[in-house]
N, C-alpha and C positions, 0 to 999 in steps of 0.2 A: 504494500500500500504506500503511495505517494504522500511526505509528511511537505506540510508546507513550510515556507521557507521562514528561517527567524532570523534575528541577530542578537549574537551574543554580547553581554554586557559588559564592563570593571564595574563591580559594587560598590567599589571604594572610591571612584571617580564620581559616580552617581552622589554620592553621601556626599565627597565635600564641596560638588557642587550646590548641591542642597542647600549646604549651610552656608557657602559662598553667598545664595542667591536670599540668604534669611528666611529659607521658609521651614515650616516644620514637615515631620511625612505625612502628618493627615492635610496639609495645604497644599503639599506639592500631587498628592493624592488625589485630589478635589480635582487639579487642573486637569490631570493626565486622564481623567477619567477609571481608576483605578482604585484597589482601597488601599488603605495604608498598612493593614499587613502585608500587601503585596510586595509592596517601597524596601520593607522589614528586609521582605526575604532577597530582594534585589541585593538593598545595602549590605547583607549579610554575606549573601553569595551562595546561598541554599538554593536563587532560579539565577538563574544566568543567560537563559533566552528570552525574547519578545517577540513577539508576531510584529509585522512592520510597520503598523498605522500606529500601535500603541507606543513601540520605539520611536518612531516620527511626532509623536505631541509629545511623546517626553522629552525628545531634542529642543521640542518648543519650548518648554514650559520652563525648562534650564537656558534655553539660549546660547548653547553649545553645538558644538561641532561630533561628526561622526568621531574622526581622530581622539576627541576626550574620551568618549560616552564606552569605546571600543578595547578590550585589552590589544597590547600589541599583536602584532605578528612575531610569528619566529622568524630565524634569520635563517637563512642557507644552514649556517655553521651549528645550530641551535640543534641540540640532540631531540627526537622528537618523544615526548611527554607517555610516560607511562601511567598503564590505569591500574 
C-alpha cells in the first residue's frame, strides 16, 4: 500500500522557534490547527513526520524556512544510521 508523502521534522528547532516567536504550545497549536499534545510530541521527538499542509502552516505560523524546520542531511562521508 502506497503511504503518503511526509516531512520529517528537528523537534528541537520547532521548540526554540517556538519560544523564539513567544508563543506557548497551546498558541502555536491554535495556529497550526493542531493540538498541543501534538506540539508535545513534535518538540519531544516521539513524531517526527507531518503530512505536508500541516508542515506548511507550521512553516507559517513560525515564519521559518524548510532549512530550520528540517534535520540535516547526511553527508556523503556520514556512516549511515543504525536502527
Amino acid at each position: 500500500m502506497h503511504q503518503p508523502p511526509t516531512y520529517e521534522v528537528d523537534g528541537e528547532a520547532i521548540r526554540d522557534e517556538r519560544m523564539e516567536a513567544g508563543l506557548t504550545q497551546e498558541e502555536l497549536a491554535r495556529q497550526v490547527g493542531i493540538s498541543r499534545r501534538y506540539v508535545s510530541h513534535l518538540e519531544k521527538g516521539s513524531r517526527r513526520h507531518m503530512k505536508p499542509k500541516t508542515y506548511r502552516r507550521l512553516r507559517e505560523a513560525l515564519n521559518v524556512t524548510d532549512s530550520r524546520l528540517r534535520p540535516p542531511c547526511p553527508t556523503e562521508g556520514d556512516p549511515p544510521e543504525r536502527k
